[in-house]
NUVEX-24895 format. One record per atom (N, C-alpha, C, O): atom name; x, y, z. Coordinates in steps of 0.02 Angstrom, whole numbers. Atoms other than C-alpha are relative to their C-alpha. Layout:
// NUVEX-24895
+-------+--------+--------+--------+
! lumfi !      u !      v !      w !
+-------+--------+--------+--------+
!    CA !      X !      Y !      Z !
...
+-------+--------+--------+--------+
END
This chain:
// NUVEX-24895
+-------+--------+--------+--------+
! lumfi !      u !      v !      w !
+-------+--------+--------+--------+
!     N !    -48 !     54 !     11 !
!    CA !  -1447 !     66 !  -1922 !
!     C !     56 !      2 !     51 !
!     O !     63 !    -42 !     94 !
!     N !    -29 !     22 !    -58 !
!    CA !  -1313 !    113 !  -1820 !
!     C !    -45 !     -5 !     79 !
!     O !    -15 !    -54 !    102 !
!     N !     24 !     20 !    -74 !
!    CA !  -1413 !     99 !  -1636 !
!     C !     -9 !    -49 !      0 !
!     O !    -23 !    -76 !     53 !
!     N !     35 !     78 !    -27 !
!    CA !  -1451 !    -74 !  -1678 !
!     C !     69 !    -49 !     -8 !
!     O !     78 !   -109 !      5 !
!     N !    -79 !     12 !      8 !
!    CA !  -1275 !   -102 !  -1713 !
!     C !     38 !    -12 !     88 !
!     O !     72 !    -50 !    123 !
!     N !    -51 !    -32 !    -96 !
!    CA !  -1221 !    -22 !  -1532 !
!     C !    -42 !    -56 !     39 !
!     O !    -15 !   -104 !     66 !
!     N !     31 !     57 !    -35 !
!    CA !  -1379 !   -119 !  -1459 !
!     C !     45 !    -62 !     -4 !
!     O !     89 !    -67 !     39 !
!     N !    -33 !     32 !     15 !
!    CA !  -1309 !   -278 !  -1541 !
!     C !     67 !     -4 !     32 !
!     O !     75 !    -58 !     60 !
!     N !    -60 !     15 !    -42 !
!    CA !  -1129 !   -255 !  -1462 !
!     C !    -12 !     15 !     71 !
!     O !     17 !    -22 !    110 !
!     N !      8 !      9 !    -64 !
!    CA !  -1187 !   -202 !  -1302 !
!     C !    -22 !    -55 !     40 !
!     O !     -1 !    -74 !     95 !
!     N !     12 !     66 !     -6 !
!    CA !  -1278 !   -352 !  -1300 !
!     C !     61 !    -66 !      2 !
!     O !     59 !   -115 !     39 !
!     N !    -43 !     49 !      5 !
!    CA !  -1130 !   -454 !  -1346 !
!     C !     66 !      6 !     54 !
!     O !     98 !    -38 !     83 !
!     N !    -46 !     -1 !    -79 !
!    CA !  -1010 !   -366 !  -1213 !
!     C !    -29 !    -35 !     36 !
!     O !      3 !    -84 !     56 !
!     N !     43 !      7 !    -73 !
!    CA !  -1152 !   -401 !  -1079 !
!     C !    -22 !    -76 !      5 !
!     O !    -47 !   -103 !     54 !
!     N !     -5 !     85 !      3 !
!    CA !  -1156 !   -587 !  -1130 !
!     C !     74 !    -37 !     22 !
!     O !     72 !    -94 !     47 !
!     N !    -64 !     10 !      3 !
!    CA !   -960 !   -602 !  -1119 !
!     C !     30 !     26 !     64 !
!     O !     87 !      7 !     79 !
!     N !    -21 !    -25 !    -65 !
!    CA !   -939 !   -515 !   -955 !
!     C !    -41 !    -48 !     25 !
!     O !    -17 !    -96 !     55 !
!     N !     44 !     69 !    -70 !
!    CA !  -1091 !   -625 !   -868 !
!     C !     39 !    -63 !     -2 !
!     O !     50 !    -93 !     51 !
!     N !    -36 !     67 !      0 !
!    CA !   -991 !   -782 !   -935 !
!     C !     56 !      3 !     46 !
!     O !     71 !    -39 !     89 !
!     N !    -74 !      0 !    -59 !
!    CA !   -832 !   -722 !   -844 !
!     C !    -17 !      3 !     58 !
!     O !     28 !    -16 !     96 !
!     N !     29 !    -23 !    -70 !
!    CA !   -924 !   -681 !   -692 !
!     C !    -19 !    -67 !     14 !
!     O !     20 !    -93 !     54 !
!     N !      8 !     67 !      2 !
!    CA !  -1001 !   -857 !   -701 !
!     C !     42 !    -36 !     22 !
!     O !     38 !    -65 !     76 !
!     N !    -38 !     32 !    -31 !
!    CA !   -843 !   -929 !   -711 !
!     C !     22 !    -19 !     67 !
!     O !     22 !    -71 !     99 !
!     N !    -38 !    -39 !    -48 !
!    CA !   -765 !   -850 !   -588 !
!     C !    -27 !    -19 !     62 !
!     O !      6 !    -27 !    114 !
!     N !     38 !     14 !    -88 !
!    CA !   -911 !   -891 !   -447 !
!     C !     33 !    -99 !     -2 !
!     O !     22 !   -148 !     34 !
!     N !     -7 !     91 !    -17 !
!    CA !   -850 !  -1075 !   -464 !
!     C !     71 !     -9 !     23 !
!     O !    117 !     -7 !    -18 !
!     N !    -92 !     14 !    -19 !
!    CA !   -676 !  -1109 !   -355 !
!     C !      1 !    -60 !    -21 !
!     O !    -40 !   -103 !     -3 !
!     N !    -37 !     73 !     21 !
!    CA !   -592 !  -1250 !   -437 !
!     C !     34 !    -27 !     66 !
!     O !     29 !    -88 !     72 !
!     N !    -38 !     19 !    -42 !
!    CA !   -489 !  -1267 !   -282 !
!     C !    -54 !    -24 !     64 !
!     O !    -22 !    -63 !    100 !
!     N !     50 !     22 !    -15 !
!    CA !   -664 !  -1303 !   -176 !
!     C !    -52 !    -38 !    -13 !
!     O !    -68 !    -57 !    -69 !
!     N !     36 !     45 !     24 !
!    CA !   -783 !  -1399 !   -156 !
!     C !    -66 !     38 !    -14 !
!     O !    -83 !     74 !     32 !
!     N !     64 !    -30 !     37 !
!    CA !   -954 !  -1331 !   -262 !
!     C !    -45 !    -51 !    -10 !
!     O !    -32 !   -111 !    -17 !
!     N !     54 !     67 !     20 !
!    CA !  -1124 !  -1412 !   -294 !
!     C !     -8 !     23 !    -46 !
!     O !      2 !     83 !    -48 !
!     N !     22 !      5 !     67 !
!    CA !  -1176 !  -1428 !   -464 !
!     C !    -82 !     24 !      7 !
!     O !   -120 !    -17 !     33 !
!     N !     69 !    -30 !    -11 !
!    CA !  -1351 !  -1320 !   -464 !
!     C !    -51 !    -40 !    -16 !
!     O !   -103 !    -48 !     15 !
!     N !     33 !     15 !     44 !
!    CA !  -1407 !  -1415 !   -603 !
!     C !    -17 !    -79 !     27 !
!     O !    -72 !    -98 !      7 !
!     N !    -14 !     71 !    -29 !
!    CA !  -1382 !  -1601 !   -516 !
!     C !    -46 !     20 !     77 !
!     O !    -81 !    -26 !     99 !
!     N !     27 !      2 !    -73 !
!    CA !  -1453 !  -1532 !   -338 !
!     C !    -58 !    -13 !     -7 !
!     O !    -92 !      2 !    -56 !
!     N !     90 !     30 !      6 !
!    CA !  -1625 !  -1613 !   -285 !
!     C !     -8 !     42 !     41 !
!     O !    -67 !     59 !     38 !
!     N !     29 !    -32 !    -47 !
!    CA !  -1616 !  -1492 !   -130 !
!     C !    -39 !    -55 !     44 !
!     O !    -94 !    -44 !     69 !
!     N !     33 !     38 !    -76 !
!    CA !  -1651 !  -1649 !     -4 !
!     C !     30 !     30 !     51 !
!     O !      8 !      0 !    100 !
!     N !    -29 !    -29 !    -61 !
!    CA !  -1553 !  -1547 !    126 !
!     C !     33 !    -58 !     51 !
!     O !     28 !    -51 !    112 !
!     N !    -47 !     56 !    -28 !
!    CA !  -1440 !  -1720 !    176 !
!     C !     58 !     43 !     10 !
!     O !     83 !     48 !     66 !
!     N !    -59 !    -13 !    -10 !
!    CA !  -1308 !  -1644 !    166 !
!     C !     11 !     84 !     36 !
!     O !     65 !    114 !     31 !
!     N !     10 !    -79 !    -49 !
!    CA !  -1352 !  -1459 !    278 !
!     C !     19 !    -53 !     71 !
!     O !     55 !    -40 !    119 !
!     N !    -10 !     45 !    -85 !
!    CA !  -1357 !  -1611 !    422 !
!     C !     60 !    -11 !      6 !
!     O !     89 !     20 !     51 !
!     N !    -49 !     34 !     19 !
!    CA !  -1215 !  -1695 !    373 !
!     C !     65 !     48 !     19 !
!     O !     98 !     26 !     66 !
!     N !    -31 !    -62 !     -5 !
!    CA !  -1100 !  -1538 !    373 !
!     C !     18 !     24 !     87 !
!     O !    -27 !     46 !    123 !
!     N !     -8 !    -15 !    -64 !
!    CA !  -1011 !  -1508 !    546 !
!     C !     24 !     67 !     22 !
!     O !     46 !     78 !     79 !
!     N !    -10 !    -90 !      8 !
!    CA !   -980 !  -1317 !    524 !
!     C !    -45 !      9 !    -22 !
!     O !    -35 !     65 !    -45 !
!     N !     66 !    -22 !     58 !
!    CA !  -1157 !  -1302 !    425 !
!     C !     23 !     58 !    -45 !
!     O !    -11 !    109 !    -47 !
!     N !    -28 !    -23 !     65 !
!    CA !  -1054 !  -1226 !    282 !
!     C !    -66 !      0 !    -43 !
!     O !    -89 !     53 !    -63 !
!     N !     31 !    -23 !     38 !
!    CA !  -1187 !  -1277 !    182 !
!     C !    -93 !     18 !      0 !
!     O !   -134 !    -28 !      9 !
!     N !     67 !    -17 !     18 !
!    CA !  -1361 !  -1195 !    157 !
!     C !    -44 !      2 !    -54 !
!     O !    -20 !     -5 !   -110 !
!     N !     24 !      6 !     53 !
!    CA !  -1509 !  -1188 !     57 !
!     C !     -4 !     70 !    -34 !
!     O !      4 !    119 !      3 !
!     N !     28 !    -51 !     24 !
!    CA !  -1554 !  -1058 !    -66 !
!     C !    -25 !    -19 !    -79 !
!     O !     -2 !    -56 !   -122 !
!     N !     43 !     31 !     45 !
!    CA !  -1678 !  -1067 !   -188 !
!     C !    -18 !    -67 !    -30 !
!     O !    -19 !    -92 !    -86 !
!     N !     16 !     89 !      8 !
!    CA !  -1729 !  -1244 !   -153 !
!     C !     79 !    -41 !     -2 !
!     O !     90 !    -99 !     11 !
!     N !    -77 !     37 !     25 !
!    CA !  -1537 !  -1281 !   -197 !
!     C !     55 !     10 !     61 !
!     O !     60 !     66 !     87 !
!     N !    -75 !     11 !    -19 !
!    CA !  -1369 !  -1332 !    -96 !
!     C !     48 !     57 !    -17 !
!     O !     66 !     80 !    -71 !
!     N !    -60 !    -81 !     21 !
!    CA !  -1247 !  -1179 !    -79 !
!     C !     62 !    -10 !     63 !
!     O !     42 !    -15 !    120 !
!     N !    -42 !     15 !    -32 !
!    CA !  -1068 !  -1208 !      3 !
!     C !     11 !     81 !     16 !
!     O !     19 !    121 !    -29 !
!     N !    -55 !    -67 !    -42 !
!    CA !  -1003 !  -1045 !    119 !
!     C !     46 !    -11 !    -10 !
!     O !     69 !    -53 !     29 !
!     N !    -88 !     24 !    -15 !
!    CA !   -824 !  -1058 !     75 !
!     C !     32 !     30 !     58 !
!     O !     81 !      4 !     83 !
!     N !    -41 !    -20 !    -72 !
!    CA !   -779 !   -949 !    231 !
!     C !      3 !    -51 !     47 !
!     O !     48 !    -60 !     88 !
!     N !     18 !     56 !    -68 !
!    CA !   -846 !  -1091 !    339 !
!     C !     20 !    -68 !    -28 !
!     O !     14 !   -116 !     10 !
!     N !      3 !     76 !     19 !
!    CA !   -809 !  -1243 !    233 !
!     C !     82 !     -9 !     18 !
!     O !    126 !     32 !      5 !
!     N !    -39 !     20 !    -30 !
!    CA !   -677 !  -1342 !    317 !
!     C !     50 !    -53 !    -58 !
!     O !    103 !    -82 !    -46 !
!     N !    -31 !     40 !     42 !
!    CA !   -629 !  -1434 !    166 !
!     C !     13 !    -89 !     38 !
!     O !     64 !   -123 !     39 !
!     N !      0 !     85 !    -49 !
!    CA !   -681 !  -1621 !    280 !
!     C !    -19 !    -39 !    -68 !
!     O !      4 !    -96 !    -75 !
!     N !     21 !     72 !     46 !
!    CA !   -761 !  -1708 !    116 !
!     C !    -58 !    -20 !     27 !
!     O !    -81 !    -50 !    -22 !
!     N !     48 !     30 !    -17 !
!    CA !   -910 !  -1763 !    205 !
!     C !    -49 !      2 !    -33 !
!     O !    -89 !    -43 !    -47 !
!     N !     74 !    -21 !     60 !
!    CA !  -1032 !  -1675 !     96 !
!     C !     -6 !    -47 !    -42 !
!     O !    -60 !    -70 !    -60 !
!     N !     -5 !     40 !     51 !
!    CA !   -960 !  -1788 !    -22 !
!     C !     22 !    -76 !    -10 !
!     O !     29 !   -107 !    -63 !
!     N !    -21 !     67 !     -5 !
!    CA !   -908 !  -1954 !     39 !
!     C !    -31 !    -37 !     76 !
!     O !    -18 !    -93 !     97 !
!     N !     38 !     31 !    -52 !
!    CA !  -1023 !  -1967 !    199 !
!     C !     65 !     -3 !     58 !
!     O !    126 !      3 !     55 !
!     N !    -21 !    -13 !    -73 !
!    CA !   -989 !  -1969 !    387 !
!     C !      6 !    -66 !      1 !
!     O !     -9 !    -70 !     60 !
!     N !     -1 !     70 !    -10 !
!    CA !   -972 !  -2168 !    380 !
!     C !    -45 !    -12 !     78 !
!     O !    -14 !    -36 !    126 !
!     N !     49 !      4 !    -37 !
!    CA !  -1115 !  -2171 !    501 !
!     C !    -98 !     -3 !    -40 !
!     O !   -123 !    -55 !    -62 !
!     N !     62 !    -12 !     23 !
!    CA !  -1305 !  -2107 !    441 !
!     C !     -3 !     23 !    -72 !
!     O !    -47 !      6 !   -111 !
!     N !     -7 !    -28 !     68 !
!    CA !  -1231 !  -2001 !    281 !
!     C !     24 !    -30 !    -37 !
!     O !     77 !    -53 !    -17 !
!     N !    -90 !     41 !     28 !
!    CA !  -1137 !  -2092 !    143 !
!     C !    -17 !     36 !    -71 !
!     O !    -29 !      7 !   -124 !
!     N !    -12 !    -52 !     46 !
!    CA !  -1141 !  -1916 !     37 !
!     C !    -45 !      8 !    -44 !
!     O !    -90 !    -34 !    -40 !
!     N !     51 !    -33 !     49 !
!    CA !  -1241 !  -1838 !    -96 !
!     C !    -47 !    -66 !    -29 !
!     O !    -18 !   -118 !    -46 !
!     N !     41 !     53 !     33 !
!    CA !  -1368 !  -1954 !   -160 !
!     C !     25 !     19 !    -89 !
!     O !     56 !    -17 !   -130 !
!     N !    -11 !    -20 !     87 !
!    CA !  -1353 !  -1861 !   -341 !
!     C !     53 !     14 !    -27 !
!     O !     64 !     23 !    -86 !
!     N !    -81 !     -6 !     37 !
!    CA !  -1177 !  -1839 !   -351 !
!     C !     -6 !     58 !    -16 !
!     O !     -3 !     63 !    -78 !
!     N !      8 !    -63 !     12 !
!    CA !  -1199 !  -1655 !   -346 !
!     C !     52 !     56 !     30 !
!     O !     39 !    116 !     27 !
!     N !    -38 !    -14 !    -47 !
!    CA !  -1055 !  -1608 !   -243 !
!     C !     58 !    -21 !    -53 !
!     O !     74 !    -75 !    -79 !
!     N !    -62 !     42 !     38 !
!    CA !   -906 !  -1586 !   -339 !
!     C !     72 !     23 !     28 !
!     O !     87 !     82 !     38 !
!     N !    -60 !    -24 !    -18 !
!    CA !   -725 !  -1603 !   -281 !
!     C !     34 !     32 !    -16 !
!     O !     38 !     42 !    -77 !
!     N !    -36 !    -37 !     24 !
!    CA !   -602 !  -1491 !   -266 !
!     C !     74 !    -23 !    -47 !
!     O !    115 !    -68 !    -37 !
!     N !    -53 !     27 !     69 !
!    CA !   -478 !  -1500 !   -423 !
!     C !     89 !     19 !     53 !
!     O !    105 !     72 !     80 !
!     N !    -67 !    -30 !    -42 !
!    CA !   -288 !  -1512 !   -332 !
!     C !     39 !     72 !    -49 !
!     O !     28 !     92 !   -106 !
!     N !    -48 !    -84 !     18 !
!    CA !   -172 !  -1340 !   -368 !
!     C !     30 !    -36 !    -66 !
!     O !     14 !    -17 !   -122 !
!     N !    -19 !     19 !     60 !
!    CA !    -74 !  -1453 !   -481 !
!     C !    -19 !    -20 !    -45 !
!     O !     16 !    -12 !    -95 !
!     N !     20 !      1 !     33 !
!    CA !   -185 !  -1515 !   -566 !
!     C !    -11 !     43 !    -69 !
!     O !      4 !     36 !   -128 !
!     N !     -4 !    -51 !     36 !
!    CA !   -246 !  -1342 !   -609 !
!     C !     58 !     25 !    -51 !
!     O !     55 !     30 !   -113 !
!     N !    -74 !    -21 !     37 !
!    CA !    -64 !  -1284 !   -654 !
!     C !     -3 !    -43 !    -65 !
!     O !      8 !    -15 !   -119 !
!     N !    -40 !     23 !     64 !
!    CA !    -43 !  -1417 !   -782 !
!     C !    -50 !    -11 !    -70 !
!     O !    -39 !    -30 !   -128 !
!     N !     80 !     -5 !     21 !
!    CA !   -234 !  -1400 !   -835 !
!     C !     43 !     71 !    -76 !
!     O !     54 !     77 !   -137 !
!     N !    -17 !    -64 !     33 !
!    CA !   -167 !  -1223 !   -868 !
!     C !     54 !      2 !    -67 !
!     O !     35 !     21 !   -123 !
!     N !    -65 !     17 !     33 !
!    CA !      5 !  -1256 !   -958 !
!     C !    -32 !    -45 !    -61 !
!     O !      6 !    -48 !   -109 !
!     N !      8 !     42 !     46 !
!    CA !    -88 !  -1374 !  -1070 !
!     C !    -34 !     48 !    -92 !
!     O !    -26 !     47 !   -153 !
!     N !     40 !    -56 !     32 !
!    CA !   -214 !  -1225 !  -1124 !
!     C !     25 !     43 !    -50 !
!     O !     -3 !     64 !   -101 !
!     N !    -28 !    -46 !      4 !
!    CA !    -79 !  -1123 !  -1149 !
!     C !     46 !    -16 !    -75 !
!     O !     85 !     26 !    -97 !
+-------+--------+--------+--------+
END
């Protein structure tokens, strides 16, 4: 009885830490693709004038070291691109926003 107890909470730490970790990979203040929304047409690897973004596992992945914060990913080069087909590209939330996001929470 108790080991399945300890199992049981270890389990429930190790669910509650991956969620924070989760979070955490997503900058609000960047721009992120939505995993779940990506078709992986690779429009937007072209599109990209730093190639910030790459594929991995079939899917859209932003470098934030290299991302220049231009928007293009997401609103097209007004030329050949005119941005994500799937709307998978999501903007970055402004600072204040956040702040008052936060303050609301709170």
């Amino acid at each position: 009885m108790k080991k399945s107890k300890i199992i049981i909470i270890f389990i429930v730490i190790a669910i509650f830490i991956t969620s924070l970790i989760a979070k955490r990979d997503v900058d609000l203040t960047s721009y992120n693709i939505n995993q779940y929304k990506c078709i992986g047409c690779q429009a937007c690897l072209a599109a990209c004038p730093v190639q910030a973004i790459s594929l991995r596992n079939g899917k859209a992945v932003i470098d934030q070291s290299k991302c220049i914060q231009c928007g293009i990913c997401v609103n097209g080069n007004y030329a050949d691109y005119q941005g994500c087909p799937v709307k998978a590209i999501n903007l970055p939330i402004a600072e204040e926003s956040l702040s008052n996001q936060t303050e609301v929470d709170q």
